[in-house]
Each structure stands twice: as C-alpha cells, then as structure tokens.
C-alpha positions as CSV (number, residue, x, y, z in Angstrom):
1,X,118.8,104.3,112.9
2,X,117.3,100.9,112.4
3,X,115.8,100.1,108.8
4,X,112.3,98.4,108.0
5,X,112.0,95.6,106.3
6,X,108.1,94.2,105.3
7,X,108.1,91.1,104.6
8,X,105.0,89.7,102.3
9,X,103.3,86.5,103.8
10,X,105.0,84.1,101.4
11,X,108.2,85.1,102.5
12,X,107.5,85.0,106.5
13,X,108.5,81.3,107.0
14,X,111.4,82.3,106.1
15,X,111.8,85.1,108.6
16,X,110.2,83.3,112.0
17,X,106.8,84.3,110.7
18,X,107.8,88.1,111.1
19,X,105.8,90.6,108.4
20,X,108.0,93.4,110.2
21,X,111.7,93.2,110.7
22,X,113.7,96.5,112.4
23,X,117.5,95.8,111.5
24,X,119.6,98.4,112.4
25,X,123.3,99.0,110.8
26,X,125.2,101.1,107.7
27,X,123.3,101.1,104.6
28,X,123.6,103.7,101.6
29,X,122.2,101.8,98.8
30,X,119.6,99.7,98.3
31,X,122.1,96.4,97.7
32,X,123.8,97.2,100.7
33,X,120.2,97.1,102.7
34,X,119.5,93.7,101.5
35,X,123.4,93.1,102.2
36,X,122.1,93.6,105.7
37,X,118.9,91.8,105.4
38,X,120.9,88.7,104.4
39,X,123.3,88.6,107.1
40,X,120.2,88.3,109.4
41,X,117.7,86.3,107.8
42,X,119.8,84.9,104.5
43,X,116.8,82.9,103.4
44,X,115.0,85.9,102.6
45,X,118.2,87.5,101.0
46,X,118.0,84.0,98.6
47,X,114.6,84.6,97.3
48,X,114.8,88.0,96.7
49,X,118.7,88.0,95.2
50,X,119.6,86.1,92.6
51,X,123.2,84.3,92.8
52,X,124.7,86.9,90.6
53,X,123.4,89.8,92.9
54,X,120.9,91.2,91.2
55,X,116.9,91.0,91.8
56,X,114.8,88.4,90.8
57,X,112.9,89.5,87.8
58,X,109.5,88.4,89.9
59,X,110.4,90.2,93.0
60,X,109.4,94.2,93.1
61,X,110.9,96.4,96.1
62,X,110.0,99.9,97.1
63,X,111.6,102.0,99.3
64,X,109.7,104.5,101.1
65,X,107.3,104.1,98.6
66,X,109.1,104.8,95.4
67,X,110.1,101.3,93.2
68,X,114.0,100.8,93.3
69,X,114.1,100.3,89.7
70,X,112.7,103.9,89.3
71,X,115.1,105.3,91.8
72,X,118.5,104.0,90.3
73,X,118.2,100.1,90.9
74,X,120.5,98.3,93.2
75,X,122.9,101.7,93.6
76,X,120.0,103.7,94.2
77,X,121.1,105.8,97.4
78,X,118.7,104.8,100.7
79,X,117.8,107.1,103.8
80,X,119.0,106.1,106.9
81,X,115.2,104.9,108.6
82,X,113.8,104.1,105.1
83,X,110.9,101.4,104.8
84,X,112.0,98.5,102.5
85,X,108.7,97.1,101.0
86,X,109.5,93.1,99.1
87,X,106.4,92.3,96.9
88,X,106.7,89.7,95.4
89,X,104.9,90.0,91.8
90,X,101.2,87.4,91.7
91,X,99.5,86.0,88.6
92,X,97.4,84.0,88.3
93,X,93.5,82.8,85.9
C-alpha cells in the first residue's frame, strides 16, 4: 500500500512542484518512510534529515495526525497507508 507524503509549498521545488507524493514500498518506522522518501526525491530527504540521520530541529512531521516525536521519534512504528505530513516550523515579526 502506497504511503502519502505532503509536501509544504517551500519544499515543492524540490519535489517537481508536487504538494502530494504517493510512494509505495516497505516501511515500519517513521526513518524508514523518509528512507523511502529519499530514494525518490533525495532533495526533500536533505532538508528534512540532517547528515547524521536525525530531523532537523525546524522541521515537525506528523503521521496520521499524531507528531512523530510524540509517537516514539524516528523508531516510532508507521501503518502501512499512513499520511506523512512535513511542516516545516515559521517565525517570523
């Protein structure tokens, strides 16, 4: 079953201007969704992972709706269909 990933607008240049990408493939953590994420659209991957693996401190991801951080982080178990939601945090004054 294919997984969705939505992409916020300043990450869509980065995915051929896609704010919706259906990847399908073996996933049972959170990492190894964005494992699968990167191997199609690795630009994304770089924004949202640092080079050590772990998520940017900026970047907030929810899957089906709960925060991963909330849920167990990067080892946090994922449903096969889940909806993988990248928000980048905003600030601004």
């Amino acid at each position: 079953m294919p997984y969705t990933f939505v992409i916020p607008g300043p990450l869509r240049d980065l995915s051929g201007g896609h704010s919706e990408v259906r990847l399908d493939g073996d996933a049972s953590s959170v990492r190894d969704a964005l494992s699968l994420l990167g191997t199609h659209y690795p630009k994304v991957r770089d924004r949202i992972v640092t080079e050590l693996g772990e998520v940017r401190p900026h970047i907030n991801i929810f899957i089906d709706g709960d925060s991963f951080r909330d849920v167990g982080g990067l080892s946090a178990p994922i449903r096969s269909g889940a909806e993988i939601l990248i928000l980048p945090a905003v600030s601004g004054g």
